[in-house]
C-alpha positions as CSV (number, residue, x, y, z in Angstrom):
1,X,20.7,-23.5,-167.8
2,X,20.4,-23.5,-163.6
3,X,21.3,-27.5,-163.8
4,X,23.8,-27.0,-166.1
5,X,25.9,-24.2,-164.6
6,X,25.3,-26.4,-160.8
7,X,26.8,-29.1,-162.5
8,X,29.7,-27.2,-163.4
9,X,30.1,-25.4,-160.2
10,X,30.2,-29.0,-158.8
11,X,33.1,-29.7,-160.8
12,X,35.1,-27.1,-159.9
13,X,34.1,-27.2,-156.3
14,X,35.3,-31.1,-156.7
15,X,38.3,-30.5,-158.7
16,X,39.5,-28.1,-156.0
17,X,38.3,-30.9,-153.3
18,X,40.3,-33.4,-155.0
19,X,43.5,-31.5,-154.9
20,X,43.5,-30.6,-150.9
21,X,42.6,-34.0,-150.3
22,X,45.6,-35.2,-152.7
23,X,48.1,-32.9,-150.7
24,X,46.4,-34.3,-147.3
25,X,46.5,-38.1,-147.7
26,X,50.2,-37.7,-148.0
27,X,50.5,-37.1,-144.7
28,X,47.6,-38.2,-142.7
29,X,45.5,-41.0,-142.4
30,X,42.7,-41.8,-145.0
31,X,40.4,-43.1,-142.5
32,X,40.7,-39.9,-140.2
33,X,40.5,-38.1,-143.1
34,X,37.3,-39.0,-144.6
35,X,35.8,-38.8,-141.2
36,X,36.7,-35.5,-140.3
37,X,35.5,-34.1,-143.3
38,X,32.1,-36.1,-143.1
39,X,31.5,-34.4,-139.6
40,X,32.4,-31.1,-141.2
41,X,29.4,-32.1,-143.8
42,X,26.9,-33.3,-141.6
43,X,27.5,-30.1,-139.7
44,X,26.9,-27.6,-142.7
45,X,24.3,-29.8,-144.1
46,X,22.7,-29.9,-140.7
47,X,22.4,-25.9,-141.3
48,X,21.3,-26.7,-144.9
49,X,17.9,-28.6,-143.7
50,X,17.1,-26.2,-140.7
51,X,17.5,-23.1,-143.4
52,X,15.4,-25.1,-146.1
53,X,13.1,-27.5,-143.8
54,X,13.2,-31.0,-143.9
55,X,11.4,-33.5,-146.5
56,X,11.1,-37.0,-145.9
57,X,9.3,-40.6,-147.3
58,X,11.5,-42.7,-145.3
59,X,9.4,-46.0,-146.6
60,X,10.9,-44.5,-149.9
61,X,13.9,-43.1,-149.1
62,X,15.2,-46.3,-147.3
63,X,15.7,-48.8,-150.2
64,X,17.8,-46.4,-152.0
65,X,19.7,-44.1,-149.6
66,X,20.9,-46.7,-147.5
67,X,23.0,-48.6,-150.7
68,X,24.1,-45.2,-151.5
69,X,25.9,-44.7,-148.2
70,X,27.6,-47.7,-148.8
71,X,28.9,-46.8,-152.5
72,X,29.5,-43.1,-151.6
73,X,31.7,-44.5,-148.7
74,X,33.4,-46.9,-150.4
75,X,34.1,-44.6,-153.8
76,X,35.6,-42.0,-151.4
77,X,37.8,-44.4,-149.8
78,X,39.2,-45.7,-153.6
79,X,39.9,-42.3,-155.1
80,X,41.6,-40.9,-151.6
81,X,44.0,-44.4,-151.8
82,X,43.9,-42.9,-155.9
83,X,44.8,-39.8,-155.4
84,X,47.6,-41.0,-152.7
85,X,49.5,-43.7,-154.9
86,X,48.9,-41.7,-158.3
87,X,48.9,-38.4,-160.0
88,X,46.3,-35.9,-160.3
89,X,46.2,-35.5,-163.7
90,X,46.4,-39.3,-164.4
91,X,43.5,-40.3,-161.5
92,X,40.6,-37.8,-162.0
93,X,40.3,-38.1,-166.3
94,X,39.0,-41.7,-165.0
95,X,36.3,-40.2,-163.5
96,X,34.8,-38.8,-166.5
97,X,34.0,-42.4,-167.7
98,X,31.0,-42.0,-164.7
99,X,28.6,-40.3,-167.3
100,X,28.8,-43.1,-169.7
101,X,28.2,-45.7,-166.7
102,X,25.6,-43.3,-164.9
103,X,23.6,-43.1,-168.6
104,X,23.1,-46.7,-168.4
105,X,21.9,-46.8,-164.5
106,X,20.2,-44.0,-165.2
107,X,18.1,-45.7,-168.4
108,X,17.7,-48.9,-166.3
109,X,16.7,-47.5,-163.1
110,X,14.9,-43.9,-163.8
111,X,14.0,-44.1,-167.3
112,X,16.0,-41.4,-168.5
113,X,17.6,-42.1,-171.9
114,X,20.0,-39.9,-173.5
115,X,19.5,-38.9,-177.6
116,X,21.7,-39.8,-179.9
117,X,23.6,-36.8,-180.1
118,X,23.9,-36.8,-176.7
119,X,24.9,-40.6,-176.8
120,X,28.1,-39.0,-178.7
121,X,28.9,-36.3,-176.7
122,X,28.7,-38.6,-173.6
123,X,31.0,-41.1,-175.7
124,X,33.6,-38.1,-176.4
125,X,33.9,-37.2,-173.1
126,X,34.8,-41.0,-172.0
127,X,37.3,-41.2,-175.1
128,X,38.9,-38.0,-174.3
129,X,39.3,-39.5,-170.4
130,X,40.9,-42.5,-171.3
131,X,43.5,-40.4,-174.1
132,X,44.3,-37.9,-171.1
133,X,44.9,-40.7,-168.5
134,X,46.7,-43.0,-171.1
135,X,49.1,-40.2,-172.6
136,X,52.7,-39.2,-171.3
137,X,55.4,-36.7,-172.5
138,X,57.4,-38.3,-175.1
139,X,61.2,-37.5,-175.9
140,X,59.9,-34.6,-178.3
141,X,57.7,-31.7,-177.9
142,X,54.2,-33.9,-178.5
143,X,53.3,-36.5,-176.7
144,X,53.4,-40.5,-176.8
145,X,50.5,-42.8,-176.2
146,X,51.6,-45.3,-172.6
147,X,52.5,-48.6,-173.4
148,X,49.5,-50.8,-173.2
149,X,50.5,-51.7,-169.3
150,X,50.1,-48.5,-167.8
151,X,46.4,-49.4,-166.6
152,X,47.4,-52.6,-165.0
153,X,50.6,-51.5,-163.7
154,X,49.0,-48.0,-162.0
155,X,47.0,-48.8,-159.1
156,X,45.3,-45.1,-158.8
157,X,44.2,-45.3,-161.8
158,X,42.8,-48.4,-161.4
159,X,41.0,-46.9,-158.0
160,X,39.5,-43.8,-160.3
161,X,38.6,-46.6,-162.7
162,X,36.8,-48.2,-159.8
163,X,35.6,-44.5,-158.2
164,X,33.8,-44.1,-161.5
165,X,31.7,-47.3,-161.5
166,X,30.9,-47.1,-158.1
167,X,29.9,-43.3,-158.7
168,X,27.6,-44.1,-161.3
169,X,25.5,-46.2,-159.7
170,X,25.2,-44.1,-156.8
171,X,23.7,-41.4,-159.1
172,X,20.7,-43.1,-160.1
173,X,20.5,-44.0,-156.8
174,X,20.7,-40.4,-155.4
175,X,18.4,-39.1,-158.0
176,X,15.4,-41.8,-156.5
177,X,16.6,-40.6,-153.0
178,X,16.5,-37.1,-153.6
179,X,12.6,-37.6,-154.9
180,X,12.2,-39.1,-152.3
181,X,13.4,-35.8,-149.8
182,X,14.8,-33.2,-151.0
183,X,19.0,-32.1,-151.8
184,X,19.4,-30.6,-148.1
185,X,17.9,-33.4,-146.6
186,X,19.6,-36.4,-148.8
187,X,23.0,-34.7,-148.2
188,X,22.4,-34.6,-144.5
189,X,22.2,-38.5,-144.2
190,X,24.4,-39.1,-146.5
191,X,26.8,-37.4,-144.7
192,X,25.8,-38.4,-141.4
193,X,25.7,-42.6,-142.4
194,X,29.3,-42.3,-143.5
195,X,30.2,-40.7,-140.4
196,X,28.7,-43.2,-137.9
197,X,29.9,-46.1,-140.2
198,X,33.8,-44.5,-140.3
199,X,33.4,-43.8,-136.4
200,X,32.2,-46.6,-135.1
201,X,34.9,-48.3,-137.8
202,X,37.7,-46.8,-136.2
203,X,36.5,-47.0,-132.8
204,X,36.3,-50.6,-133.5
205,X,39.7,-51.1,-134.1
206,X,40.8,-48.7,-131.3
207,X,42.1,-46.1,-134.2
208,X,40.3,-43.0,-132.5
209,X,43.7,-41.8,-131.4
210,X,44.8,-41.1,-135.2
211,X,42.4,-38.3,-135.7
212,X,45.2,-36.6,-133.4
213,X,47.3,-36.6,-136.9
214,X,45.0,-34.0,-138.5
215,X,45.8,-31.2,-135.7
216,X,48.6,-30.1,-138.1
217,X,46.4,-29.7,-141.2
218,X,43.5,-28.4,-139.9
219,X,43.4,-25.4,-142.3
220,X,43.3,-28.2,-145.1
221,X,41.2,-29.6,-142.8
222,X,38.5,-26.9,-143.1
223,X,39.3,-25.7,-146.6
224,X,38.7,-29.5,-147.8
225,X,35.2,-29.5,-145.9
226,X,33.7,-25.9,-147.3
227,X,34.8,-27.1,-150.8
228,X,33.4,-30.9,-150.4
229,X,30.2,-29.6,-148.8
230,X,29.8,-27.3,-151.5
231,X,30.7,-30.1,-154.3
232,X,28.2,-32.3,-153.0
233,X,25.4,-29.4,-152.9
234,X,25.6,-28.4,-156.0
235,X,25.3,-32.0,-157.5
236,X,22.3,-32.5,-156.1
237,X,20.7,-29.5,-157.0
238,X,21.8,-29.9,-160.3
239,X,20.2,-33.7,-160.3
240,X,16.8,-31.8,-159.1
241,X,16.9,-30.1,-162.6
242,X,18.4,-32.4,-165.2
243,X,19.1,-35.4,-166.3
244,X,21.4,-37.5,-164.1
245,X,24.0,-38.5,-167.0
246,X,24.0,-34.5,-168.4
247,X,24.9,-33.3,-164.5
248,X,27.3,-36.3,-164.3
249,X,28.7,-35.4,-167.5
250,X,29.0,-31.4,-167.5
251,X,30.4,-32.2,-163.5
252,X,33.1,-34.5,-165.0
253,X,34.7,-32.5,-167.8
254,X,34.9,-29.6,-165.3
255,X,37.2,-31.5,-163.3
256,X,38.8,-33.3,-166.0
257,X,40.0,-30.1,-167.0
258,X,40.3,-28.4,-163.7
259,X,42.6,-31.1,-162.8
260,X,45.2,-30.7,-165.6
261,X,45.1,-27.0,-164.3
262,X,45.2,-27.7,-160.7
263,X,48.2,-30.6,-161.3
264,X,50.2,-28.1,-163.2
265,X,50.3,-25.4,-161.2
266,X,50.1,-27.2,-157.4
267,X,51.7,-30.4,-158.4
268,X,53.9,-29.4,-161.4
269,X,52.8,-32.1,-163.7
270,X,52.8,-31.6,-167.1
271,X,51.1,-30.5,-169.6
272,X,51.7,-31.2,-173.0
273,X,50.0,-31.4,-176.5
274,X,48.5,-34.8,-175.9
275,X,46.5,-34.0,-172.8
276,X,45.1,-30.5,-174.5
277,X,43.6,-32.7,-177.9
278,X,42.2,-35.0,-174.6
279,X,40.6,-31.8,-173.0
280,X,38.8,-30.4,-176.3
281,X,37.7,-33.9,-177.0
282,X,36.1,-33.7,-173.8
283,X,34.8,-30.2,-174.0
284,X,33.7,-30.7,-177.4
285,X,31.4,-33.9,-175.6
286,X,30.1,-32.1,-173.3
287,X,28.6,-29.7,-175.6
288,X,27.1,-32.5,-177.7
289,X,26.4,-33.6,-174.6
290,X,23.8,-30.4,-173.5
291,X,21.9,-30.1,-177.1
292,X,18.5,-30.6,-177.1
């Protein structure tokens, strides 16, 4: 039950993430962005080891923490560019196809294979993605299914659809690295790698300057950092205790959910009777999901 109510708390703490991040992009610079709040993470995470103690097998930990820098870096950078070109509501359902993606990485590189019944709730939850990304208000008071262009011609949803297979390889891969240390310590270079690779990035291409842009959002700023530190926290915690396509699924139809709620009432999108059948389809896979 402690893995399962992490995972959730990560989804909220994501869904929440997301949203600031949305509102941020739209006026600053992603680059900036992503580095500011991966200095803000390497800080707290810092704290996190010191409080905890640090755990180590580097000859271990190497082969599989260093890839996943590279995919957490590069999935953060598609769903900020998401999140900037698209809505809410329409970007983050794509996510929940992760747990379906992660259950395969997940068989191939740790073993862990999912039941059948949870096979099916893992299923539901992707279905139920794809029917909340895909639907749009129609001229009644229902909904209408998107023409069958709406994937190619949205690019952030394209991104998410990108976020999510990048996502779910990096979960195998954290679940090796975390064995490997421990959460606080795993978090800490993650944290730190996409910090030096973004600094020295921008430092590179003589962008330092830009970080000046953030001075007028640093409350976002900070509110962004406490939310994605604590995100990030509670996934790995939750991967310590369960399975890493049950935390990736429980984690995903948190947000899915949270970020119909979140769009509504900080974005105004709507919500209509299309996206609620999406969201119990999802809810009702998540609890297939988490039988025994």
């Amino acid at each position: 039950m402690t893995g399962w109510l992490l995972a959730a708390g990560g989804g909220v703490c994501f869904a929440a993430l997301d949203a600031i991040r949305k509102r941020l992009v739209e006026t600053v610079d992603t680059l900036s962005l992503l580095l500011v709040l991966s200095v803000g993470n390497t800080v707290i995470y810092g704290a996190w080891v010191a409080l905890t103690g640090p755990k180590l097998d580097l000859n271990a930990y190497a082969p599989v923490g260093a890839p996943a820098v590279i995919l957490q870096l590069a999935a953060n950078l598609l769903l900020l560019k998401a999140l900037e070109v698209s809505d809410l509501s329409r970007t983050i359902p794509f996510l929940a196809l992760t747990p379906v993606l992660s259950g395969f990485a997940g068989q191939v590189a740790l073993g862990q294979l999912p039941n059948a019944l949870q096979w099916t709730g893992i299923a539901a939850v992707s279905i139920g993605a794809g029917l909340l990304a895909f639907v749009r208000s129609g001229p009644g008071d229902g909904a209408a299914p998107a023409d069958s262009r709406s994937l190619a011609v949205d690019r952030g949803s394209l991104m998410a659809l990108g976020t999510a297979v990048l996502w779910s390889a990096t979960a195998a891969l954290d679940k090796l690295a975390i064995d490997a240390s421990n959460a606080a310590m795993h978090a800490l270079l993650q944290a730190a790698g996409i910090t030096v690779i973004l600094g020295v990035a921008l430092a590179a291409r003589g962008d330092l300057a830009r970080l000046r842009s953030l001075r007028s959002v640093w409350r976002g700023c900070l509110w962004a950092v406490g939310f994605g530190a604590a995100a990030l926290a509670f996934q790995f915690m939750a991967i310590e205790r369960i399975w890493v396509s049950l935390m990736e699924t429980i984690k995903r139809a948190t947000g899915a959910v949270s970020s119909l709620v979140v769009g509504r009432i900080w974005f105004d999108e709507t919500i209509d009777r299309g996206k609620v059948a999406a969201v119990l389809l999802i809810v009702a896979g998540t609890a297939l999901s988490l039988l025994p």
